[in-house]
mmCIF file of the N, C-alpha and C atoms, coordinates in Angstrom:
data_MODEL
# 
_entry.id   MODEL 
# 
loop_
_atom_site.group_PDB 
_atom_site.id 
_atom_site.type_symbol 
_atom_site.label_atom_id 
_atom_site.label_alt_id 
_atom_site.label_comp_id 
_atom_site.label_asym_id 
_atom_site.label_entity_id 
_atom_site.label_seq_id 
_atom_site.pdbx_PDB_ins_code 
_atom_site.Cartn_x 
_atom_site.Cartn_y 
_atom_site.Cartn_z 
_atom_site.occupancy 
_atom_site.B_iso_or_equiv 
_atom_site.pdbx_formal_charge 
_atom_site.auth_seq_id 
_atom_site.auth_comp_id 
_atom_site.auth_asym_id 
_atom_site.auth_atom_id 
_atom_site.pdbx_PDB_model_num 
ATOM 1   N N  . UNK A 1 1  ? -3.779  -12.953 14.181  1.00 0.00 ? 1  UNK A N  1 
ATOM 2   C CA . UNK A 1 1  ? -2.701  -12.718 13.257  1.00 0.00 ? 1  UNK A CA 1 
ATOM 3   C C  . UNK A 1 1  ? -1.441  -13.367 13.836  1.00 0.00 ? 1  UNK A C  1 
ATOM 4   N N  . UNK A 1 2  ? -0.625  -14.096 12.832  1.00 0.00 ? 2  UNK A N  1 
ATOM 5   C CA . UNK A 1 2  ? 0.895   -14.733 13.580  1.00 0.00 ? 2  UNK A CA 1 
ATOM 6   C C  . UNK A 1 2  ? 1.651   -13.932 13.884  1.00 0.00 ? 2  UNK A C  1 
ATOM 7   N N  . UNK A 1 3  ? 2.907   -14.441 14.002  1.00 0.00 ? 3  UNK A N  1 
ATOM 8   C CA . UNK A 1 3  ? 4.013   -13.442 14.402  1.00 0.00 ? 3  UNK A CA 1 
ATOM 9   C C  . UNK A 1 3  ? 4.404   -12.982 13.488  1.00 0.00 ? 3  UNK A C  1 
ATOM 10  N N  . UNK A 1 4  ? 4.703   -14.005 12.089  1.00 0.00 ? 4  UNK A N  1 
ATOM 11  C CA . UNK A 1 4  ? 4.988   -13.515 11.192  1.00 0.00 ? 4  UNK A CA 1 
ATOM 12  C C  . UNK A 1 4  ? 4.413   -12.641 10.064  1.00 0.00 ? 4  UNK A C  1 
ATOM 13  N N  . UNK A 1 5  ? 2.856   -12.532 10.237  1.00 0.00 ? 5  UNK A N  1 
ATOM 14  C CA . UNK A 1 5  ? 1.878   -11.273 9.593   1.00 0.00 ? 5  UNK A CA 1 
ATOM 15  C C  . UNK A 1 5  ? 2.560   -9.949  10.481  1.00 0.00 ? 5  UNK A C  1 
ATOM 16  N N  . UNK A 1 6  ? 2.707   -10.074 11.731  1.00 0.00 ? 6  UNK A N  1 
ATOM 17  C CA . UNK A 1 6  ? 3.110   -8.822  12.721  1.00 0.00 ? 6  UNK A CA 1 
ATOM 18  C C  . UNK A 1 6  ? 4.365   -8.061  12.326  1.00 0.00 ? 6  UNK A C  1 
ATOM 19  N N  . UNK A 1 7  ? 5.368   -9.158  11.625  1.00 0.00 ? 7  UNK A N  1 
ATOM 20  C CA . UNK A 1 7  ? 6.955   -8.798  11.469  1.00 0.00 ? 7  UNK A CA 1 
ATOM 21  C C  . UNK A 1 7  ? 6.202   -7.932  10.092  1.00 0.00 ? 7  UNK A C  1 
ATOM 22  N N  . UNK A 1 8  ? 6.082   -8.795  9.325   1.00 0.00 ? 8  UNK A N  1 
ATOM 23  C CA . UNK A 1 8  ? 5.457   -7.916  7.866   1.00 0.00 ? 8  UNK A CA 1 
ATOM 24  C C  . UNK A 1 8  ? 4.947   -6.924  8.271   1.00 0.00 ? 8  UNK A C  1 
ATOM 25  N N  . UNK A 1 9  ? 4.518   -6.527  8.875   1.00 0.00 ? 9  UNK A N  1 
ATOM 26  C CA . UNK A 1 9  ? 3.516   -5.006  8.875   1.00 0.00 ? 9  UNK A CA 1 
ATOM 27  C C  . UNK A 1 9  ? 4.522   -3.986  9.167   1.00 0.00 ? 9  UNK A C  1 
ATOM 28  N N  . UNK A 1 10 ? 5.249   -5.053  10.587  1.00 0.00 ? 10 UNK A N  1 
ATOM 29  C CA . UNK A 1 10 ? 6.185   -3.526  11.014  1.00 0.00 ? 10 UNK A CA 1 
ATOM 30  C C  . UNK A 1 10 ? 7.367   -3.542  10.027  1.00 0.00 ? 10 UNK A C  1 
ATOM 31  N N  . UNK A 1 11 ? 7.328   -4.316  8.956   1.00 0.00 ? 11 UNK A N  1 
ATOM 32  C CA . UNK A 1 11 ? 9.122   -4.478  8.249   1.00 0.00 ? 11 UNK A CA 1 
ATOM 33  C C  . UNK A 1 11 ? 8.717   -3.203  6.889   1.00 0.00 ? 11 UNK A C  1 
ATOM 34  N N  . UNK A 1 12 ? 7.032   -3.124  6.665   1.00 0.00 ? 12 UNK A N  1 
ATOM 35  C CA . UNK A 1 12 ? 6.511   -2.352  6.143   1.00 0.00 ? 12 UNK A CA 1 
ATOM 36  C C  . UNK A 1 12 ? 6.557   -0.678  6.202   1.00 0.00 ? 12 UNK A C  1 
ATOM 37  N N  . UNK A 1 13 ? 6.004   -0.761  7.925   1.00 0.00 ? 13 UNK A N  1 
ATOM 38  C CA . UNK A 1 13 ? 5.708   0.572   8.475   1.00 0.00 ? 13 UNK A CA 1 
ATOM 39  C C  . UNK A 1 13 ? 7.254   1.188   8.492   1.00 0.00 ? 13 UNK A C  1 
ATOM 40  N N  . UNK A 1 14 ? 8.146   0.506   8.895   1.00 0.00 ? 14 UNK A N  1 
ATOM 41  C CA . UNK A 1 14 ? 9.577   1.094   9.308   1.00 0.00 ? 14 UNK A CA 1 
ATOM 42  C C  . UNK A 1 14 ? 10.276  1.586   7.352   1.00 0.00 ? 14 UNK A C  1 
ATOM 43  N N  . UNK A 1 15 ? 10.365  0.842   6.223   1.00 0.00 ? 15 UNK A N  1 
ATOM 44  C CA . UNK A 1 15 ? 10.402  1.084   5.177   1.00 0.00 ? 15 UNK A CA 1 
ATOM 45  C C  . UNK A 1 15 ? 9.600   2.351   4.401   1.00 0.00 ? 15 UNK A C  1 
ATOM 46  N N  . UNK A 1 16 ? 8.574   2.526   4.979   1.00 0.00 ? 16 UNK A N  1 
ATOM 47  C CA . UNK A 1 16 ? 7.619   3.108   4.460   1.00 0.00 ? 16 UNK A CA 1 
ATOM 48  C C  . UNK A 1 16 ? 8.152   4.562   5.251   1.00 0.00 ? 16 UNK A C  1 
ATOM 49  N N  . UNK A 1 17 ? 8.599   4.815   6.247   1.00 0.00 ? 17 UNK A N  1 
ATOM 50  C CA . UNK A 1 17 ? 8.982   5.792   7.105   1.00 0.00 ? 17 UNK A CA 1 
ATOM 51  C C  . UNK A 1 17 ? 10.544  6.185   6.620   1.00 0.00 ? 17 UNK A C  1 
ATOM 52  N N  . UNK A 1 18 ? 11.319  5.078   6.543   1.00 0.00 ? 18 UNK A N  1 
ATOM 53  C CA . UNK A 1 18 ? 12.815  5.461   6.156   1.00 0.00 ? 18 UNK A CA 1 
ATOM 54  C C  . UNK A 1 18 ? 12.321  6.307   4.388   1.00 0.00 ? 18 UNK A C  1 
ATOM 55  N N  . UNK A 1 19 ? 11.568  5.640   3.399   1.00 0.00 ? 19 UNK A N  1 
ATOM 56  C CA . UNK A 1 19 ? 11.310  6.745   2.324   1.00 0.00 ? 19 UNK A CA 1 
ATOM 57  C C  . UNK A 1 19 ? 10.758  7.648   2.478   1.00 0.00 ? 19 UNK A C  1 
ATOM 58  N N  . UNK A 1 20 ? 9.719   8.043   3.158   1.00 0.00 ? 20 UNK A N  1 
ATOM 59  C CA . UNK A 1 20 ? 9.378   9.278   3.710   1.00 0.00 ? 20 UNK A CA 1 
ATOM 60  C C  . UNK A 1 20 ? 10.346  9.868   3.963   1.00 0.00 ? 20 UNK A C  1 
ATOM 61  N N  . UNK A 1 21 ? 11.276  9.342   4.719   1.00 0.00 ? 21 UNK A N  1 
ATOM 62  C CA . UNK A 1 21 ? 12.359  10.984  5.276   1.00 0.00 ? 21 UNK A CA 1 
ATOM 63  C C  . UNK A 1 21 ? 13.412  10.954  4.338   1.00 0.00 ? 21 UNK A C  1 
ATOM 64  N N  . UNK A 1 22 ? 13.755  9.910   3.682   1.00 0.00 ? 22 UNK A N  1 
ATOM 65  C CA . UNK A 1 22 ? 14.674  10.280  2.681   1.00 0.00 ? 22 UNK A CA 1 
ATOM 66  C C  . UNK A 1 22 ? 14.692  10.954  1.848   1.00 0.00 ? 22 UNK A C  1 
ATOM 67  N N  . UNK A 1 23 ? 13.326  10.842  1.431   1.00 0.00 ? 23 UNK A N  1 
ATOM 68  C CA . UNK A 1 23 ? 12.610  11.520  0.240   1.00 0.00 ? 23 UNK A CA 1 
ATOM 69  C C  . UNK A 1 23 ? 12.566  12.862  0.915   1.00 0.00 ? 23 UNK A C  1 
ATOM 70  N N  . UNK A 1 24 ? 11.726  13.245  1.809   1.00 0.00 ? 24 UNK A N  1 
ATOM 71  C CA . UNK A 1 24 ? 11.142  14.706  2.138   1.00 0.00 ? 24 UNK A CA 1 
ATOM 72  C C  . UNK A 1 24 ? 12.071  14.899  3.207   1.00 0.00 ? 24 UNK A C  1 
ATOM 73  N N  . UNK A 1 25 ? 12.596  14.182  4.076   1.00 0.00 ? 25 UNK A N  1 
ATOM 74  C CA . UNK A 1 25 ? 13.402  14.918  5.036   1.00 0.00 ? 25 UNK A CA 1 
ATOM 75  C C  . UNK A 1 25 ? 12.545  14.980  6.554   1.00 0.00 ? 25 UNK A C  1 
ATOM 76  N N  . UNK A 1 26 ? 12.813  16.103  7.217   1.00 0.00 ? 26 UNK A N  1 
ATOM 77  C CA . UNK A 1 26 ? 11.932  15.757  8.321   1.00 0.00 ? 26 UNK A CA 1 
ATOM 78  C C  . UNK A 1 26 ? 11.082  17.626  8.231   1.00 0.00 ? 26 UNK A C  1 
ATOM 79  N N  . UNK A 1 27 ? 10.501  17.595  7.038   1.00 0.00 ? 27 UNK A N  1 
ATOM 80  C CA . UNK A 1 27 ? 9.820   18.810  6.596   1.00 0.00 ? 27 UNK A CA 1 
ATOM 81  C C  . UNK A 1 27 ? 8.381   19.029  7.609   1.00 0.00 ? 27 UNK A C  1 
ATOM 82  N N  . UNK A 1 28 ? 7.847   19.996  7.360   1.00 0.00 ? 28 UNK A N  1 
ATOM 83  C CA . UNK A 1 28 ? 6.433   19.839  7.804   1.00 0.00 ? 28 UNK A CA 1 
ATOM 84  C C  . UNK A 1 28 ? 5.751   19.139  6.894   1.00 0.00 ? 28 UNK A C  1 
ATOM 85  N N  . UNK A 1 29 ? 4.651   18.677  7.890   1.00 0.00 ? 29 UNK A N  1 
ATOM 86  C CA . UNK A 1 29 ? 4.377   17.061  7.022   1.00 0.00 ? 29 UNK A CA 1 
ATOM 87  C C  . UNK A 1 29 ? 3.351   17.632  6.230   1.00 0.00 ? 29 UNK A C  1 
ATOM 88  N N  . UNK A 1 30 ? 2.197   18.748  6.878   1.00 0.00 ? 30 UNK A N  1 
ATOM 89  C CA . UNK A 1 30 ? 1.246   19.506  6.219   1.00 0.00 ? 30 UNK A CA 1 
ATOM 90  C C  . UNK A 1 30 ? 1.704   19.837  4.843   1.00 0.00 ? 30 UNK A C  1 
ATOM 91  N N  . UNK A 1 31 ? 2.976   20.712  4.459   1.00 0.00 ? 31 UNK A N  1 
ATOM 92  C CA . UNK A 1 31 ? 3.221   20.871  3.263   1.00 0.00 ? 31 UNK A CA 1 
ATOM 93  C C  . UNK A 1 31 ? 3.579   20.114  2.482   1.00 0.00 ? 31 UNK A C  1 
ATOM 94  N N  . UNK A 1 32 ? 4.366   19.060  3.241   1.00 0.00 ? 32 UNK A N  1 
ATOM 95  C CA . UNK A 1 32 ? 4.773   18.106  2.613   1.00 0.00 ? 32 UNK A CA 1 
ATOM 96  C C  . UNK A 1 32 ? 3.419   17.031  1.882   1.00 0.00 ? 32 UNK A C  1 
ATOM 97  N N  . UNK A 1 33 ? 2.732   16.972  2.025   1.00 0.00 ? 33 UNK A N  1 
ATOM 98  C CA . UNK A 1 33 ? 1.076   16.430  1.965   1.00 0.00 ? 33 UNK A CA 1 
ATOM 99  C C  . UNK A 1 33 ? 0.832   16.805  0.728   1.00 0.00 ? 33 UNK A C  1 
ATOM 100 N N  . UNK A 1 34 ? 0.547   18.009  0.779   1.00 0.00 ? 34 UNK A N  1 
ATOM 101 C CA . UNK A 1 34 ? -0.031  19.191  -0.128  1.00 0.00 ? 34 UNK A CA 1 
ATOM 102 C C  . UNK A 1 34 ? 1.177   19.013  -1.213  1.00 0.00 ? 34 UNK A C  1 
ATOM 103 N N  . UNK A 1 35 ? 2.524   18.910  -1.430  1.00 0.00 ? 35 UNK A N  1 
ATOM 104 C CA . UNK A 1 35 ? 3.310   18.240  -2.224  1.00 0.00 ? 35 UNK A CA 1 
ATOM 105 C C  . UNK A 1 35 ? 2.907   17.640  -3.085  1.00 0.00 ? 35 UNK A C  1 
ATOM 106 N N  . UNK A 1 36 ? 2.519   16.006  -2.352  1.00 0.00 ? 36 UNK A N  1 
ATOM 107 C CA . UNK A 1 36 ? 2.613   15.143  -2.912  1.00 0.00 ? 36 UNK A CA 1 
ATOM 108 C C  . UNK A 1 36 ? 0.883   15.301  -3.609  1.00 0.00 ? 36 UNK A C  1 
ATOM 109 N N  . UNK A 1 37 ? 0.032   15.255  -3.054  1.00 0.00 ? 37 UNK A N  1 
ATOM 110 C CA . UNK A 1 37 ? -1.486  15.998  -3.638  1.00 0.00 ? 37 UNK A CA 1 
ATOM 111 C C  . UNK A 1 37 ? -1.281  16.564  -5.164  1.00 0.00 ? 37 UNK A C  1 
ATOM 112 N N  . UNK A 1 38 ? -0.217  17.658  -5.267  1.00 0.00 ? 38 UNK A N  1 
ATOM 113 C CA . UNK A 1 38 ? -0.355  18.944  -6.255  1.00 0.00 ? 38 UNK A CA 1 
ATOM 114 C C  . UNK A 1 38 ? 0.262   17.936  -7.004  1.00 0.00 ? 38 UNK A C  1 
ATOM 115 N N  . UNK A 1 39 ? 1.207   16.838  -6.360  1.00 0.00 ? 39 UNK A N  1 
ATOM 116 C CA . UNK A 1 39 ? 2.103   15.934  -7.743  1.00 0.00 ? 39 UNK A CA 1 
ATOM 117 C C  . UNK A 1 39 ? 1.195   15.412  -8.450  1.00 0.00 ? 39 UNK A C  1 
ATOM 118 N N  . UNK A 1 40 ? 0.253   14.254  -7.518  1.00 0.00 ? 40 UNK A N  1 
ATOM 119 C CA . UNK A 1 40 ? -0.992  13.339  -7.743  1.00 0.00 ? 40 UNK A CA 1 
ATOM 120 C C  . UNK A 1 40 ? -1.850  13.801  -8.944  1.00 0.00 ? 40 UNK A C  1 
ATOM 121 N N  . UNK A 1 41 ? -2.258  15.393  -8.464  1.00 0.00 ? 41 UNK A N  1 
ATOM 122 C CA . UNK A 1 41 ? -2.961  15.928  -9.549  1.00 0.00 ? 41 UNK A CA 1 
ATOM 123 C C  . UNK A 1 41 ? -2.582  16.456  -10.878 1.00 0.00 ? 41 UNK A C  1 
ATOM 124 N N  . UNK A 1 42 ? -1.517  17.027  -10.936 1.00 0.00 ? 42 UNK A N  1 
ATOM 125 C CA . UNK A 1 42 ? -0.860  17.084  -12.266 1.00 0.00 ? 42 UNK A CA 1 
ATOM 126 C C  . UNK A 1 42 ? -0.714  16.380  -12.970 1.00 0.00 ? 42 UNK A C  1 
ATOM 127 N N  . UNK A 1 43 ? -0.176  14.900  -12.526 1.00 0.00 ? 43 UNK A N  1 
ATOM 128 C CA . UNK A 1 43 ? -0.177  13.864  -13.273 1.00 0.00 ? 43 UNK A CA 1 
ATOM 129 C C  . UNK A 1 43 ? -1.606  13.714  -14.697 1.00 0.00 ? 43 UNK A C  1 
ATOM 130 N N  . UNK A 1 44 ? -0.860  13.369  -15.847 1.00 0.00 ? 44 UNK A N  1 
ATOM 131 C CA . UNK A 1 44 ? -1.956  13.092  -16.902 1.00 0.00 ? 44 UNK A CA 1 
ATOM 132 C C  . UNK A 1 44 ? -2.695  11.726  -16.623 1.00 0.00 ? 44 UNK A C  1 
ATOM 133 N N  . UNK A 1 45 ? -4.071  11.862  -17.718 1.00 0.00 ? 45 UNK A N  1 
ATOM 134 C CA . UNK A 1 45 ? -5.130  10.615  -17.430 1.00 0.00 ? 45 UNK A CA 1 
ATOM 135 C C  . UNK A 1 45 ? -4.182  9.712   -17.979 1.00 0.00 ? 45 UNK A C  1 
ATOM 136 N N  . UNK A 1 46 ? -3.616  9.304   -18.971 1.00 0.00 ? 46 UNK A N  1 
ATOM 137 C CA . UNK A 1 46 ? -2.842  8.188   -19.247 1.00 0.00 ? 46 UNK A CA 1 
ATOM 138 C C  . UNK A 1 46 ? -2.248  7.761   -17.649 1.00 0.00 ? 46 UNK A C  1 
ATOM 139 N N  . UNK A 1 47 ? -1.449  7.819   -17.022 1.00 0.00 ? 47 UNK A N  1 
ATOM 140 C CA . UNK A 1 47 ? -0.834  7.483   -16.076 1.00 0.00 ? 47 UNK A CA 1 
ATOM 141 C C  . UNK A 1 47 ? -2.028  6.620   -14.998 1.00 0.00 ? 47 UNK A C  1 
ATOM 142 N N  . UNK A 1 48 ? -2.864  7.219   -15.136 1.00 0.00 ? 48 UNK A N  1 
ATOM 143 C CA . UNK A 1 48 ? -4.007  6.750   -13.880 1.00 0.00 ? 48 UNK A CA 1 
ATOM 144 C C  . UNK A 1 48 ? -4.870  5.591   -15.175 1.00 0.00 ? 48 UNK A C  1 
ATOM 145 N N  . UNK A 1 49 ? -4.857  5.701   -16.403 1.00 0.00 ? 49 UNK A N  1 
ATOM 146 C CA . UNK A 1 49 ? -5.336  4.917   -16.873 1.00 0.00 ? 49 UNK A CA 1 
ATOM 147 C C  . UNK A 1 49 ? -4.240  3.378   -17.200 1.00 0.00 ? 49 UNK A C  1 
ATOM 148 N N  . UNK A 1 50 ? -2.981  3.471   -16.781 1.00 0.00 ? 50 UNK A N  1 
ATOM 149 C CA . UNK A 1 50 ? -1.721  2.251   -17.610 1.00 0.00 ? 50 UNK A CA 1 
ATOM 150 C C  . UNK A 1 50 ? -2.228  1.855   -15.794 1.00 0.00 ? 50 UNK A C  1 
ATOM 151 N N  . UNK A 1 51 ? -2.016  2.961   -14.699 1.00 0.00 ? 51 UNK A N  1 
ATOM 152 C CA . UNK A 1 51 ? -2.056  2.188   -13.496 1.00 0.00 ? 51 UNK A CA 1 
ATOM 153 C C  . UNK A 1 51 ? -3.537  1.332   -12.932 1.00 0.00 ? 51 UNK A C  1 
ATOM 154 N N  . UNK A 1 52 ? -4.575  1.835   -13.598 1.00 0.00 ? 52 UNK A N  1 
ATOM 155 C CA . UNK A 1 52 ? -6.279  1.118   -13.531 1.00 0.00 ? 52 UNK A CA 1 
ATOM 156 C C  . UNK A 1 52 ? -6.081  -0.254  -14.103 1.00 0.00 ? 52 UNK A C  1 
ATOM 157 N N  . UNK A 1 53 ? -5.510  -0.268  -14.903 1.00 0.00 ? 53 UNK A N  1 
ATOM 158 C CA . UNK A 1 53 ? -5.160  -1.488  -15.834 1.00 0.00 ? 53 UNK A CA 1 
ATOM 159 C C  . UNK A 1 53 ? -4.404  -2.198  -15.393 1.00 0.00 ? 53 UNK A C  1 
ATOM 160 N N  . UNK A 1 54 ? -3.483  -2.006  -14.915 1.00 0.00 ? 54 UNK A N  1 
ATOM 161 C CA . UNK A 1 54 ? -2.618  -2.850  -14.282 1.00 0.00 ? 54 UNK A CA 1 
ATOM 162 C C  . UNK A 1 54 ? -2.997  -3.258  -12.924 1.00 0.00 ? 54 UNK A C  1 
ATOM 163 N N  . UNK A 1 55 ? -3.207  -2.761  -12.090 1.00 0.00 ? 55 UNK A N  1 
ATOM 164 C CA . UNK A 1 55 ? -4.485  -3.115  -11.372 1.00 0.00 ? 55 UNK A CA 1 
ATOM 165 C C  . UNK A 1 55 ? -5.360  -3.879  -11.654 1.00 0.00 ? 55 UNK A C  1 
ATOM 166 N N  . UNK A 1 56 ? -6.105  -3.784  -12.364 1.00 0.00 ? 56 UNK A N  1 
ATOM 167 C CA . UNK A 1 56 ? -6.970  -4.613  -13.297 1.00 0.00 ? 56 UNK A CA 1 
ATOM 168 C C  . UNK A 1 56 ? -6.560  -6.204  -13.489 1.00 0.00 ? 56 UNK A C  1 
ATOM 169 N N  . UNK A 1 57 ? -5.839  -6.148  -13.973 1.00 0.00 ? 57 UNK A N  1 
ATOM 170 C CA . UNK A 1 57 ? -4.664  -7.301  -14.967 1.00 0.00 ? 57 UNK A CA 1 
ATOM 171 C C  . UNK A 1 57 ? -4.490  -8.144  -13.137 1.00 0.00 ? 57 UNK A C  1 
ATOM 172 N N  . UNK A 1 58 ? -4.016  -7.627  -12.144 1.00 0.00 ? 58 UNK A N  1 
ATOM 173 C CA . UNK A 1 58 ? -3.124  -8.073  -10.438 1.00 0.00 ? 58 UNK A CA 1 
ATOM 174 C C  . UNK A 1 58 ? -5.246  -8.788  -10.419 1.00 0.00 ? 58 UNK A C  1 
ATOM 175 N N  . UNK A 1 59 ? -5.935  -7.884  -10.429 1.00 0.00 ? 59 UNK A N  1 
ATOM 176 C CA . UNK A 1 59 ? -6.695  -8.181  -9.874  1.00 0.00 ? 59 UNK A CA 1 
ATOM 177 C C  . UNK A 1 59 ? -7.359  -9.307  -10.274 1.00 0.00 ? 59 UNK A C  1 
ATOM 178 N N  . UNK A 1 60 ? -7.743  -9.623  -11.453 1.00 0.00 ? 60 UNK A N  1 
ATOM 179 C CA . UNK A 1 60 ? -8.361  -10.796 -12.352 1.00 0.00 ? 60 UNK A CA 1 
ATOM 180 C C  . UNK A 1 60 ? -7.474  -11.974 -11.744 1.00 0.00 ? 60 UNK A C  1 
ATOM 181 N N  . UNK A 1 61 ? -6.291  -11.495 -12.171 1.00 0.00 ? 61 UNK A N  1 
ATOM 182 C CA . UNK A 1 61 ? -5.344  -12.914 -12.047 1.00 0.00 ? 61 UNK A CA 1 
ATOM 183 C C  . UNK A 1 61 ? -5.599  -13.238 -10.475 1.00 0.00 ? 61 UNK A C  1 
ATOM 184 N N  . UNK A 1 62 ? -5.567  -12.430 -9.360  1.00 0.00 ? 62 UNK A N  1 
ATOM 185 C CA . UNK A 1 62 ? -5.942  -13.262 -8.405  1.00 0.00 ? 62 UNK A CA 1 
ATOM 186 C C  . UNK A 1 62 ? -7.526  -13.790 -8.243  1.00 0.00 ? 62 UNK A C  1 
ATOM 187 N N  . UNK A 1 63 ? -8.408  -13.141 -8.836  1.00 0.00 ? 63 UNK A N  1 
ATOM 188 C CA . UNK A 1 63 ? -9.411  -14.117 -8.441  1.00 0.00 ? 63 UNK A CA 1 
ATOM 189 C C  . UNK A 1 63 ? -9.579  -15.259 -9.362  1.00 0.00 ? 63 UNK A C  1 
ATOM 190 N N  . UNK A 1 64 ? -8.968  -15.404 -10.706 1.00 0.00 ? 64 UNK A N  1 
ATOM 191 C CA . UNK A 1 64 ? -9.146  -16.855 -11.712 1.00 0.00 ? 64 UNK A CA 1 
ATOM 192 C C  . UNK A 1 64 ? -7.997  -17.486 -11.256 1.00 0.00 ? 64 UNK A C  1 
ATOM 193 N N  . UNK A 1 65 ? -6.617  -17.367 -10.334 1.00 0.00 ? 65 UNK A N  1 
ATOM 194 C CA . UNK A 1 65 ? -5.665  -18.222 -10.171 1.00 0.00 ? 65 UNK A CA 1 
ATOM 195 C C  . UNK A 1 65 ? -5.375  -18.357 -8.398  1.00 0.00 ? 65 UNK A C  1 
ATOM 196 N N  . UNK A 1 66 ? -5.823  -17.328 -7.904  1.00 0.00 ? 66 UNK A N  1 
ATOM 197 C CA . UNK A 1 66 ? -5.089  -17.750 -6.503  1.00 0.00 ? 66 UNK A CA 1 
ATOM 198 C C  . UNK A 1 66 ? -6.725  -18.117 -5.726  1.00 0.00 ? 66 UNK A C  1 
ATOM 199 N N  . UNK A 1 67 ? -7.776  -18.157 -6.029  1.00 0.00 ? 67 UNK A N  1 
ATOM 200 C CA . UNK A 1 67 ? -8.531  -17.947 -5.302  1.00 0.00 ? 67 UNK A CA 1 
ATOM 201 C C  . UNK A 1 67 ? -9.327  -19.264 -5.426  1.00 0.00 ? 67 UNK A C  1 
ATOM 202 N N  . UNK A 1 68 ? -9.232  -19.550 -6.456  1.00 0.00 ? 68 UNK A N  1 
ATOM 203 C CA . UNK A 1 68 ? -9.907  -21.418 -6.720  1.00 0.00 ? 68 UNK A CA 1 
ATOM 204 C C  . UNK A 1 68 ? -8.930  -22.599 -5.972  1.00 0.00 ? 68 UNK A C  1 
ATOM 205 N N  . UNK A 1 69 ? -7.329  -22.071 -6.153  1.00 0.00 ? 69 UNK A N  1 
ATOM 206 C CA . UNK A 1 69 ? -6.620  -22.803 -5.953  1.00 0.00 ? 69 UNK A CA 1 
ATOM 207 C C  . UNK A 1 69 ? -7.087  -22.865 -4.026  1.00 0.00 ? 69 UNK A C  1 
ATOM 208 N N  . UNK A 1 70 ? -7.077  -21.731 -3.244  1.00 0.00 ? 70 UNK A N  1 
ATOM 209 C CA . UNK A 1 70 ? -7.600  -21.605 -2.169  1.00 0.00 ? 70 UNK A CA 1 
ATOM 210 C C  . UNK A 1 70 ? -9.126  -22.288 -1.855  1.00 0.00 ? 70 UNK A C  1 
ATOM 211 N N  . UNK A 1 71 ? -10.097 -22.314 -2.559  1.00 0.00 ? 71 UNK A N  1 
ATOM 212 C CA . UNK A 1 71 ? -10.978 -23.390 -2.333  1.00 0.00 ? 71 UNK A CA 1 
ATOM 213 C C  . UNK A 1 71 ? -11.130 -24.535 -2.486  1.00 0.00 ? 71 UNK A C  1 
ATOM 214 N N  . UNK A 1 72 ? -10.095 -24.741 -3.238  1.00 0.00 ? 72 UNK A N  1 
ATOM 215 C CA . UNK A 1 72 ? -9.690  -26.444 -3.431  1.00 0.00 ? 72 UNK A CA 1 
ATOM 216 C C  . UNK A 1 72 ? -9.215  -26.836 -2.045  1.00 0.00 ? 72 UNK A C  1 
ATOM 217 N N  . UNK A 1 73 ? -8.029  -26.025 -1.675  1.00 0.00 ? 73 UNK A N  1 
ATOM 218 C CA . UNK A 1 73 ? -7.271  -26.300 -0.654  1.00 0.00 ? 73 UNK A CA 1 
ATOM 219 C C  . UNK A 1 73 ? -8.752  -26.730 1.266   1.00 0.00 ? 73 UNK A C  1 
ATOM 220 N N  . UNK A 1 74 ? -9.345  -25.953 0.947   1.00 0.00 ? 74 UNK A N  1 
ATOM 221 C CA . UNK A 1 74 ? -10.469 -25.825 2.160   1.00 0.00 ? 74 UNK A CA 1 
ATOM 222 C C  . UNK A 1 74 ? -11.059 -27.287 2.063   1.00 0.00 ? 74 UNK A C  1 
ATOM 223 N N  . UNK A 1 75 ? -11.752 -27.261 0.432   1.00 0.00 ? 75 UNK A N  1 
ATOM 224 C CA . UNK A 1 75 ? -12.306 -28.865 0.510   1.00 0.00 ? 75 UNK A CA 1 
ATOM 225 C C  . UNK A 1 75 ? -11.640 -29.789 1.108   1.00 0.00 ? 75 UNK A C  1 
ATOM 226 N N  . UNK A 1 76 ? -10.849 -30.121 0.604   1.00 0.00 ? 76 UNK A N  1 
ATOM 227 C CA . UNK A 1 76 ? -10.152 -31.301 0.831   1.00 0.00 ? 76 UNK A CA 1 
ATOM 228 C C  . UNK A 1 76 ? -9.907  -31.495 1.942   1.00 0.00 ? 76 UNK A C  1 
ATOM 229 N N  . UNK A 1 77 ? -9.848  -30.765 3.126   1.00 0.00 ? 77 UNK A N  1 
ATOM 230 C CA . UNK A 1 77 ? -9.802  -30.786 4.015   1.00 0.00 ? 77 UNK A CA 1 
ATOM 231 C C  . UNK A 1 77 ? -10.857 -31.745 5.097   1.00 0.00 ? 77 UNK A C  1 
# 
């Protein structure tokens, strides 16, 4: 992995930590868990069905557009 996959991960992990505590604070994390769980599940099937789809939609498009363009790139080589 480069240096610059390494910066991404940690520019990730450190972001991903500053919303955690902004959001929850510096709570117990156990309840805090169980929080976000009881949110997850309440949520209606529409929501998990617009987000499957959209998903869906990210996913197609990379394998008919980014992924040929990437085997072209290998040939030619």
């Amino acid at each position: 992995m480069d240096s610059r996959g390494l910066f991404d991960i940690a520019l990730v992990v450190v972001a991903g930590l500053l919303a955690y505590t902004e959001t929850f604070g510096f709570a117990n994390p156990r309840t805090t868990l169980q929080e976000i769980i009881a949110a997850i599940a309440g949520l209606d099937i529409r929501v998990f069905l617009v987000l499957g789809g959209i998903f869906g939609i990210c996913f197609v498009a990379y394998l008919t557009m980014y992924l040929p363009q990437k085997d072209a790139r290998t040939i030619q080589r």
